[in-house]
C-alpha positions in Angstrom: 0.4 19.3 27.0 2.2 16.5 25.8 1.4 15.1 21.8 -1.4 18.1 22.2 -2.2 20.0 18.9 -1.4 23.4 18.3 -2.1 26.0 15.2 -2.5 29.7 14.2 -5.2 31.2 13.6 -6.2 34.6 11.5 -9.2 36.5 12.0 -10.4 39.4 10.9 -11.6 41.8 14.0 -13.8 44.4 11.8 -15.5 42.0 9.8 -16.7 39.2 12.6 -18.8 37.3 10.0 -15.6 36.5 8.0 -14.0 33.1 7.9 -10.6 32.3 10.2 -7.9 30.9 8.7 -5.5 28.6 10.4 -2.3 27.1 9.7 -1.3 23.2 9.8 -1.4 21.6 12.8 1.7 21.2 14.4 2.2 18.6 17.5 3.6 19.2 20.9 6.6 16.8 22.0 7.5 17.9 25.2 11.4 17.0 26.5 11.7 17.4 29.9 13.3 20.7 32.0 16.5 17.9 33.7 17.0 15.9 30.4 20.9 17.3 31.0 20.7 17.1 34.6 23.5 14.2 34.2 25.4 16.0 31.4 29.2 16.2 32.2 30.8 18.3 28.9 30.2 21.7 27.7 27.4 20.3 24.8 26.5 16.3 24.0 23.4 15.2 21.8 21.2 12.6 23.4 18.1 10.3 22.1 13.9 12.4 22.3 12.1 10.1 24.7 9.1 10.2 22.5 10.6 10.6 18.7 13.8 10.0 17.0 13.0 12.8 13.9 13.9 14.8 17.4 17.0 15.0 19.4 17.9 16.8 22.6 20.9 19.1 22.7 22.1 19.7 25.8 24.4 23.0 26.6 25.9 21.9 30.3 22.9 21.1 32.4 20.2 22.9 29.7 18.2 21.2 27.2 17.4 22.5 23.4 15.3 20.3 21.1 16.4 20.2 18.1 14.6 18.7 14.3 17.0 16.0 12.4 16.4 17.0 8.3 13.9 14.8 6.4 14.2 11.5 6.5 16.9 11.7 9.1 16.7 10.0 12.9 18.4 10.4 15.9 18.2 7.3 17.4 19.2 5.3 20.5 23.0 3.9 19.6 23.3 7.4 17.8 26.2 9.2 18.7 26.4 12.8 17.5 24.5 13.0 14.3 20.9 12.1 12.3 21.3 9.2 10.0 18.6 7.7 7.3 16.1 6.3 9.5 16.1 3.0 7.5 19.5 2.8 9.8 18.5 3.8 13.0 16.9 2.4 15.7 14.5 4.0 17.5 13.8 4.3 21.6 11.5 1.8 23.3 8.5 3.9 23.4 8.2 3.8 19.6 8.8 -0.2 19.0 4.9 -0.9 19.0 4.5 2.7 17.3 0.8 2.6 19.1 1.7 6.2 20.8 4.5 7.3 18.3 3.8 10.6 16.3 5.9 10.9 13.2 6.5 14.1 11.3 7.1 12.5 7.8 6.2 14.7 4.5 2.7 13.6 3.5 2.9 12.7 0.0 0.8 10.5 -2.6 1.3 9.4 -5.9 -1.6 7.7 -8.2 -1.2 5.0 -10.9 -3.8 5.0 -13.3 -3.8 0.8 -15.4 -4.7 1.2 -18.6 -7.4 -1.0 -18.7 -10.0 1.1 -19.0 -13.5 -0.5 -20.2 -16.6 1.5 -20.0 -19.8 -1.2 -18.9 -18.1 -3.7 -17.1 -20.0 -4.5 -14.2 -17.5 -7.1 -12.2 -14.1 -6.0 -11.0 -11.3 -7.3 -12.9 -8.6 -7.4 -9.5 -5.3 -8.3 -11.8 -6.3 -4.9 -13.3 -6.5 -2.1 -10.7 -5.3 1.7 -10.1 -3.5 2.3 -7.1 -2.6 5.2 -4.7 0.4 5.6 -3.0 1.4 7.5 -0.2 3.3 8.5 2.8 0.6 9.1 5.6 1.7 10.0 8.7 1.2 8.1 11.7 -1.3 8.5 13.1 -2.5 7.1 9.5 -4.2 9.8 7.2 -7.0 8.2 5.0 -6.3 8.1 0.6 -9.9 9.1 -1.1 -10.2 9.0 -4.7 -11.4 12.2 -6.6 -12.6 12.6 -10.1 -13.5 15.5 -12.6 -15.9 14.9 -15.0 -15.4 16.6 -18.5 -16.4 20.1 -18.4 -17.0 20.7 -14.9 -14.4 22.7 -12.6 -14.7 21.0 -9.6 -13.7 17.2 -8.4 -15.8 15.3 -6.5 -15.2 12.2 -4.2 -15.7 9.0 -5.8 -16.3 5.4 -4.0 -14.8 2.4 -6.2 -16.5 -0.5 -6.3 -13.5 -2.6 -5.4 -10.5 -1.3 -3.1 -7.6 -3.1 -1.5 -5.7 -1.3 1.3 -1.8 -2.4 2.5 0.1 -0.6 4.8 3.8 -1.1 5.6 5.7 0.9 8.8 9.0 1.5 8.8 10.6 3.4 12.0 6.7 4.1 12.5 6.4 6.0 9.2 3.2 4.3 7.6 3.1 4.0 3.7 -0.4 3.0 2.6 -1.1 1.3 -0.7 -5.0 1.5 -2.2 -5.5 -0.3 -5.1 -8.7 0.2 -6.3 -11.4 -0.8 -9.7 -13.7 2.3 -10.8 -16.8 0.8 -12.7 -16.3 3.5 -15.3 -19.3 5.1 -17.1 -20.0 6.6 -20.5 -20.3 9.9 -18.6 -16.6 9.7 -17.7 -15.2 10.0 -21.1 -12.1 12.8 -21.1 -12.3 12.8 -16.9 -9.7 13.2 -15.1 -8.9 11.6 -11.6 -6.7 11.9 -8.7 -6.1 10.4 -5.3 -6.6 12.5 -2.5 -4.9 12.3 1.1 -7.4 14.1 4.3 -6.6 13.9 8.1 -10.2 13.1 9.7 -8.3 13.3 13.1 -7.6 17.1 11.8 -9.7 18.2 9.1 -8.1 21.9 9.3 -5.1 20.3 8.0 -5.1 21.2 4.1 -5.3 17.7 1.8 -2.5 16.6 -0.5 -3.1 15.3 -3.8 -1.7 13.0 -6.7 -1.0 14.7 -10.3 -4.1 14.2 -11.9 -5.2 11.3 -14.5 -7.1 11.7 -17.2 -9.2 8.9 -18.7 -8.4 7.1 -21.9 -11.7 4.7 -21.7 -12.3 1.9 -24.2 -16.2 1.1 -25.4 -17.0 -2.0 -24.1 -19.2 -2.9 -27.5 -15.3 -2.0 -29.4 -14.2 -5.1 -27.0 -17.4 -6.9 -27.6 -16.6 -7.1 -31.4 -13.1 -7.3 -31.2 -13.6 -10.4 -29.5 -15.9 -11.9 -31.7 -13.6 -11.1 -35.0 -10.7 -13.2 -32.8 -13.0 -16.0 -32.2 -13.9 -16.4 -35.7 -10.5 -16.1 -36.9 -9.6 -18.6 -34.6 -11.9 -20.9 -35.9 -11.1 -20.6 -39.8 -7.5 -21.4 -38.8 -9.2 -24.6 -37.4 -8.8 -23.4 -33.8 -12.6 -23.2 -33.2 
């Protein structure tokens, strides 16, 4: 049963036709039964083969896992306590992080640039919005979502443009998409947001960014702004 996925599930047994519901996903780290076999003391704290956000407690010969707080790892020149995991370093098993499961928050945040110019039909890439966010490892995916003005509902939208970076960190994966929306006259007053799914487990209930909304510029009020700069330009003789 090791890294094997677990949940719970509600049903309703009088009304079989009814949805189930389940809870997150939660994954199985298994320590074994003789991790303590060696122990010599009443109770000593030892390295998780598989994770540091673990540790292994052991009571004389008997093992306990046990969860460091957020943030926190126990890791292999630990000696009795979790510490930031920017300072900790981690058992063998994780250095490639190929097989390492992490149990970090899933978060993601969503900058919005203000250039926002309805009718451009080329990306302008020193100009883009970004999503960022903690994603797990394995990696979650960041979407895009918007809400067009008076509808209820968002809807997944594909950018024209995107740029993806992701950074690891005691096999924690932060993911940067930067991304160019050709925006539309339909989405005046919308509102977007960046949107974080698990493909792997698509029971597991999305997080989201605060919402955006739009602030979008005609492109024809660019248009004639320009001009009016050119031709002052060129009565000041810079023409």
């Amino acid at each position: 049963m090791e890294k094997a996925i677990i949940r719970c599930k509600v049903m309703n047994t009088f009304f079989q036709d009814s949805s189930a519901f389940y809870s997150n996903n939660e994954t199985i780290l298994l320590i074994s039964g003789d991790a303590c076999k060696d122990n010599t003391v009443s109770q000593s704290h030892r390295v998780h083969p598989t994770n540091c956000h673990y540790y292994i407690e052991c009571q004389n010969k008997v093992p306990y896992g046990r969860a460091c707080q957020y943030d926190h790892c126990f890791g292999i020149y630990t000696v009795e306590v979790c510490s930031n995991c920017n300072d900790v370093t981690c058992p063998a098993t994780n250095d490639s992080c190929a097989n390492a499961i992490t149990l970090q928050k899933k978060t993601v945040n969503m900058t919005v640039h203000a250039d926002q110019i309805v009718g451009l039909t080329s990306p302008r890439i020193s100009n883009l919005h970004t999503c960022t966010g903690n994603v797990g490892n394995p990696p979650e995916n960041i979407e895009v979502e918007i809400r067009l003005a008076g509808n209820s509902n968002y809807q997944t939208i594909f950018p024209s443009y995107t740029t993806k970076t992701d950074s690891t960190v005691n096999c924690e994966i932060t993911r940067v998409l930067k991304f160019w929306i050709g925006f539309t006259t339909a989405m005046y007053n919308a509102t977007i947001r960046c949107k974080l799914t698990n493909d792997l487990n698509p029971d597991d209930s999305p997080a989201y960014s605060n919402p955006e909304m739009l602030y979008l510029v005609s492109g024809k009020n660019k248009l004639i702004f320009d001009k009016l700069c050119f031709a002052k330009k060129s009565n000041n003789g810079f023409g």
